[in-house]
C-alpha positions, -999 to +999 in steps of 0.1 A: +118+362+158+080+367+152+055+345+165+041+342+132+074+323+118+079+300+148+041+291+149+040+285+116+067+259+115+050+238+140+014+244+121+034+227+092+051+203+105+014+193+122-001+191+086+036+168+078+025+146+110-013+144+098-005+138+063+029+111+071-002+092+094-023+086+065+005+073+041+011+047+073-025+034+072-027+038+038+006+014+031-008-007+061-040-014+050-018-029+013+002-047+037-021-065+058-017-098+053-053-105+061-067-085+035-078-093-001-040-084-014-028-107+013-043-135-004-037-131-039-006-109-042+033-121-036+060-104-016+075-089-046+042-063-047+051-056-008+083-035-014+071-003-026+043+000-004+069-012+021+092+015+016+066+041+016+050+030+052+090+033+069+092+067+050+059+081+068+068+067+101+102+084+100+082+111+086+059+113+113+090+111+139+104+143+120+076+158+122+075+162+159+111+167+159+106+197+135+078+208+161+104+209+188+131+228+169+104+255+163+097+258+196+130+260+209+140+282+184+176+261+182+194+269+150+216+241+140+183+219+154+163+239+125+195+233+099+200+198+111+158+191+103+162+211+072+186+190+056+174+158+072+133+164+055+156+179+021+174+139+016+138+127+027+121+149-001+138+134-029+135+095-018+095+101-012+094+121-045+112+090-059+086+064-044+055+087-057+068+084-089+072+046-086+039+042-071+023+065-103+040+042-125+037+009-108-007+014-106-002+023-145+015-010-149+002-036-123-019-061-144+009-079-159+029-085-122-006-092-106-012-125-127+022-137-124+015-132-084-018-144-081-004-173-102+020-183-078-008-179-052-032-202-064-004-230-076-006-234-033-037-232-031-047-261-012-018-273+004-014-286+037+008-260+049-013-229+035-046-229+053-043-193+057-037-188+022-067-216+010-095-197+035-085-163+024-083-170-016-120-188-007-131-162+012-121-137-013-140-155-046-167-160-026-172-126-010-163-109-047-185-141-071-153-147-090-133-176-096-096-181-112-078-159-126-098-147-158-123-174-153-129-206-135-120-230-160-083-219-151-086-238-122-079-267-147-039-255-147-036-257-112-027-282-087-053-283-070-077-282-099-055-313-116-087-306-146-114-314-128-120-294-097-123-258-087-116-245-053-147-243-030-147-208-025-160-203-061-194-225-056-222-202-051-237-223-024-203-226-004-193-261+014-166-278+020-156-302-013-181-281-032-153-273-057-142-311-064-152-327-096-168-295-112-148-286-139-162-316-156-199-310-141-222-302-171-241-278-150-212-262-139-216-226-153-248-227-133-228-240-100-199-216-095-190-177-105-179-178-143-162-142-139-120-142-131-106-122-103-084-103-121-099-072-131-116-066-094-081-069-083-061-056-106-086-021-100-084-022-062-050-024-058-047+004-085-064+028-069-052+024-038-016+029-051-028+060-068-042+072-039-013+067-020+009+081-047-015+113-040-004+110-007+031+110-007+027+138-035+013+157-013+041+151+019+065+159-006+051+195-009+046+196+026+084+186+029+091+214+009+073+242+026+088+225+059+124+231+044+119+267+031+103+276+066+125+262+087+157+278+072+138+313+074+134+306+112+171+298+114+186+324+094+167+346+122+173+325+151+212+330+140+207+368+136+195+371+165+221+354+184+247+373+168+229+406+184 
C-alpha cells in the first residue's frame, strides 16, 4: 500500500479530530449554564445541542481510532471504522438538519422558555437563576420579555415592580415599586430581551449546524478512504 493512501487517512481523520473539537466547544459554550442561554433558556432547548456535543466527542475518539487503523494498516480495523463513522454520518446529518431547522424556528420556543424562566425569578431557591437574568438585562439594557412592563405578569413583578437588573443605575431593590413609577421609562431599559436572544442563539446554532455539515463530509471522505486502504490492505495479504 502507498504511503500516499495510508497518510492520507490519518491527514483526514486529523481534519475529523479538529473539526469534531470545535462542534464540542461550540455545543459547550450553548450549554454552559453560566452563560446568557443558561439564564434565560429551559432544558428543553439543551437536547439538540446536547446530542451534537456526545456526537463530536465520540467523533473525536473515532478520529484517533481511525488514525491508528491507518497506521497499522489492519483491515477489519479499517472495515470496523468504516461502518462505525457510516451509522455516525447519518445521525450527525440528521442533527444538522435539526439544528438548520430549529435556528429557523426558535423565537416561538424561546418565549415559552424565557417565560418559565422569569416566573422564578426571584425565588428563594434560584439565586443563580435571579443574578444571572440581572446580570444579563443589565449587561445587554433590556428588560422582560418584549419590554419591561411584562414584568407586570410575573411573580415577582405582582404589577408593580421590575427586577433590579433592568434599572440603569443597578441596586439592590432598584426594581420594586417601578412599574407604577411615573418616571419610569426614564429609570430602567424599555427594550425586551427577546430579539437579542432569540439572534444569539440563532446564529450560534447555524454556526454549529455549519459545523456538523462540515464533519459530515469529512465522515464521508473518511469512509470512502478508509475502504480504499482496506480493499488494499486485503489484497495485499492475500499475496
Amino acid at each position: 500500500m502507498g504511503c500516499f493512501s495510508k497518510y492520507g487517512l490519518i491527514t483526514i481523520n486529523f481534519f475529523l479530530v479538529c473539526i469534531g473539537l470545535s462542534v464540542v466547544g461550540t455545543s459547550a459554550a450553548i450549554l454552559h449554564k453560566n452563560t446568557i442561554f443558561g439564564a434565560v433558556l429551559t432544558n428543553v432547548f439543551f437536547s439538540v445541542p446536547l446530542t451534537t456535543l456526545l456526537a463530536g466527542i465520540f467523533l473525536t475518539c473515532l478520529g484517533f481510532l481511525g488514525c491508528l487503523g491507518a497506521i497499522k494498516e489492519h483491515s477489519c480495523m479499517l472495515k470496523l471504522y468504516a461502518v462505525v463513522v457510516g451509522v455516525l454520518l447519518v445521525a450527525v446529518l440528521a442533527t444538522g438538519i435539526a439544528l438548520v431547522v430549529f435556528s429557523a424556528n426558535t423565537s416561538d420556543f424561546i418565549v415559552r422558555s424565557m417565560t418559565k424562566v422569569f416566573d422564578e425569578y426571584g425565588e428563594e431557591d434560584q439565586e443563580t437563576l435571579t443574578d444571572n437574568l440581572d446580570y444579563l438585562q443589565n449587561t445587554m439594557e433590556c428588560c422582560g420579555i418584549n419590554g419591561y412592563e411584562d414584568w407586570a405578569q410575573y411573580p415577582y413583578g405582582n404589577g408593580t415592580n421590575v427586577a433590579d437588573g433592568c434599572c440603569i443605575d443597578e441596586t439592590v431593590g432598584c426594581g420594586v415599586n417601578m412599574l407604577i413609577n411615573p418616571n419610569a421609562t426614564e429609570l430602567v431599559f424599555t427594550r425586551g430581551c427577546l430579539s437579542f436572544v432569540t439572534g444569539a442563539f440563532s446564529a450560534i446554532c447555524l454556526a454549529l449546524s455549519i459545523l456538523t455539515f462540515a464533519l459530515v463530509l469529512v465522515q464521508a471522505l473518511s469512509i470512502t478512504w478508509a475502504c480504499i486502504i482496506a480493499k488494499d490492505s486485503r489484497r495485499y495479504e492475500n499475496i
